[in-house]
C-alpha positions as CSV (number, residue, x, y, z in Angstrom):
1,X,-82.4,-54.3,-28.2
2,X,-81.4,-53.4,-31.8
3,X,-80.2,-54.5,-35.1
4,X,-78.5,-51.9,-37.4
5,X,-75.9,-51.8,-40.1
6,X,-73.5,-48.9,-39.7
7,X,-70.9,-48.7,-42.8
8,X,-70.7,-52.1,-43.3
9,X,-71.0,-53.2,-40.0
10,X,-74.1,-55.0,-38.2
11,X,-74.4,-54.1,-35.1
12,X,-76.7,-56.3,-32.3
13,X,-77.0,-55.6,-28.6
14,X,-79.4,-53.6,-26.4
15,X,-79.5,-49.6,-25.8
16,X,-77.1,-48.1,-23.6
17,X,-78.1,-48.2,-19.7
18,X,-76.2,-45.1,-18.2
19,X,-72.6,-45.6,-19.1
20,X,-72.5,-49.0,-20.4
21,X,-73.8,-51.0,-22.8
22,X,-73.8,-54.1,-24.4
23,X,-73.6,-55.2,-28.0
24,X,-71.8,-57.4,-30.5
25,X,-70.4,-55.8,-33.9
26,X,-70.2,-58.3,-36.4
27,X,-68.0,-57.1,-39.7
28,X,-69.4,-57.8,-43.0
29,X,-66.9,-61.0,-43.6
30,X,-67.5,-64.4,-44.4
31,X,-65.7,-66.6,-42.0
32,X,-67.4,-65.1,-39.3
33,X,-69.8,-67.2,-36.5
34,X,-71.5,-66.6,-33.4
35,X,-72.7,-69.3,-31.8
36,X,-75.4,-69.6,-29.0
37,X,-72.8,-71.1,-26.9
38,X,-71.3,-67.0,-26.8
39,X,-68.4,-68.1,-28.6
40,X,-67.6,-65.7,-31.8
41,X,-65.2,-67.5,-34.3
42,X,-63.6,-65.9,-36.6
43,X,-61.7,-67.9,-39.5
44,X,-60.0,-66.3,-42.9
45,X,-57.6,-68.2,-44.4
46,X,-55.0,-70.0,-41.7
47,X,-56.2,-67.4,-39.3
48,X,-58.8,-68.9,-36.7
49,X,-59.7,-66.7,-33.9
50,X,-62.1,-67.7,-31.2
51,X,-63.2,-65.7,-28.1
52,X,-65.0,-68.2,-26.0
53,X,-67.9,-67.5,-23.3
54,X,-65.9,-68.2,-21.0
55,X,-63.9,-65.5,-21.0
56,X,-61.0,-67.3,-23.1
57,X,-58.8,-66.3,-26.0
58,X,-57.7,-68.9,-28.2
59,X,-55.3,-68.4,-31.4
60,X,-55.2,-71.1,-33.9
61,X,-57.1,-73.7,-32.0
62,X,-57.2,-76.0,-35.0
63,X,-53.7,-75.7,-36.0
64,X,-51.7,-78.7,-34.1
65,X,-48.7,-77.6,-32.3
66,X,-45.3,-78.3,-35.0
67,X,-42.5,-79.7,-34.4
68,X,-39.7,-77.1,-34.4
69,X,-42.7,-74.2,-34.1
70,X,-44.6,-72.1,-36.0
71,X,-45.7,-68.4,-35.0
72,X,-49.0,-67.9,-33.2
73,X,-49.1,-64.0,-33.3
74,X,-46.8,-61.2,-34.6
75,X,-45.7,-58.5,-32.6
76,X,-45.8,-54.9,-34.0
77,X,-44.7,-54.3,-37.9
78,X,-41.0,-55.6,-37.4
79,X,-41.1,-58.8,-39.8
80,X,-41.3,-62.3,-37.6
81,X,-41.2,-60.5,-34.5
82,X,-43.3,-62.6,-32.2
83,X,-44.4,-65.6,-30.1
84,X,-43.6,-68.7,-31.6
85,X,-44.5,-72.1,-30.2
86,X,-44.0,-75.9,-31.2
87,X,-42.7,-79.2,-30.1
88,X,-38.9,-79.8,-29.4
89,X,-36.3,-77.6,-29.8
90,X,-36.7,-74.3,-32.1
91,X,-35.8,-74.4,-35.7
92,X,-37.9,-71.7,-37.1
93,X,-36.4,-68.3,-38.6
94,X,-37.6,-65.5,-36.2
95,X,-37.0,-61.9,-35.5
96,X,-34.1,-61.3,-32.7
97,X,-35.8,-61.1,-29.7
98,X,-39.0,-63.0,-30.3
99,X,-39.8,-65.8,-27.9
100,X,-40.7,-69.3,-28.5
101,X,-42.6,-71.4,-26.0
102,X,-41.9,-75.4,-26.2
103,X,-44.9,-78.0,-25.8
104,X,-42.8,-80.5,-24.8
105,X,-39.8,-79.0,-22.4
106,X,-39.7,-80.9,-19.0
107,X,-36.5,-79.1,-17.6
108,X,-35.4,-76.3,-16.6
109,X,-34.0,-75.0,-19.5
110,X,-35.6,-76.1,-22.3
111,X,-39.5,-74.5,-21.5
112,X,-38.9,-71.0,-23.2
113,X,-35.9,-69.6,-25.5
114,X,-35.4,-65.9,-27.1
115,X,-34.2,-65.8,-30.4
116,X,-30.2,-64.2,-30.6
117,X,-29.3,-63.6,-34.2
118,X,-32.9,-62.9,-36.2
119,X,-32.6,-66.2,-37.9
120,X,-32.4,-70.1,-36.5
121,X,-30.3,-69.4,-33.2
122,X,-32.3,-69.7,-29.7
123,X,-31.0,-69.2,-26.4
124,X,-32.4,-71.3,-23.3
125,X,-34.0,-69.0,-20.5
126,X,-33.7,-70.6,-17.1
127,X,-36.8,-71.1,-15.5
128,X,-37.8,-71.9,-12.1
129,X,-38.3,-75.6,-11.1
């Protein structure tokens, strides 16, 4: 195995074994954890980013879901292009176009809406049962 730093970057993990290899690069942050567990956590301001063991992406997994919704990733550099999610109906400014996923929808048509106008208006996609 090694341990190096590489322009401000530490690098752990073993030697390459033909055309793979395995290692972790941790940047030079604070904010930044790796746990036995094999989770790697990485938290800088309101962003909290944790790749789990078990093969699992989460976003903002300390951030409880908001009524109305809040972003959980942009999309590209257009401004508030993106995923938005939340609780009840959306009433968060967005990029047209951007989609927002509802916590709490039970129907048909209130599980997922794309927003029409880049601002406050969302329109209902139909989903299947």
């Amino acid at each position: 195995g090694f341990v190096r730093w590489v322009s401000n970057v530490l690098e752990i993990g073993t030697e390459h074994v033909g055309a793979s290899s395995r290692s972790i690069k941790l940047i030079s942050a604070s904010g930044l954890t790796l746990e036995s567990t094999g989770n790697l956590t990485l938290t800088q301001g309101s962003v909290n980013l944790l790749l789990g063991s078990g093969s699992a992406l989460s976003l903002m997994p300390n951030t409880a879901t908001a009524a109305g919704g809040v972003r959980g990733f942009q999309l590209g550099s257009t401004s508030n292009f993106g995923v938005y999610y939340g609780s009840g109906a959306p009433t968060v400014s967005a990029a047209k176009g951007s989609l927002y996923l509802r916590s709490d929808g039970s129907g048909t048509s209130d599980r997922m809406y794309v927003n029409t106008d880049g601002g406050t208006t969302w329109t209902a996609a139909t989903t299947v049962a």
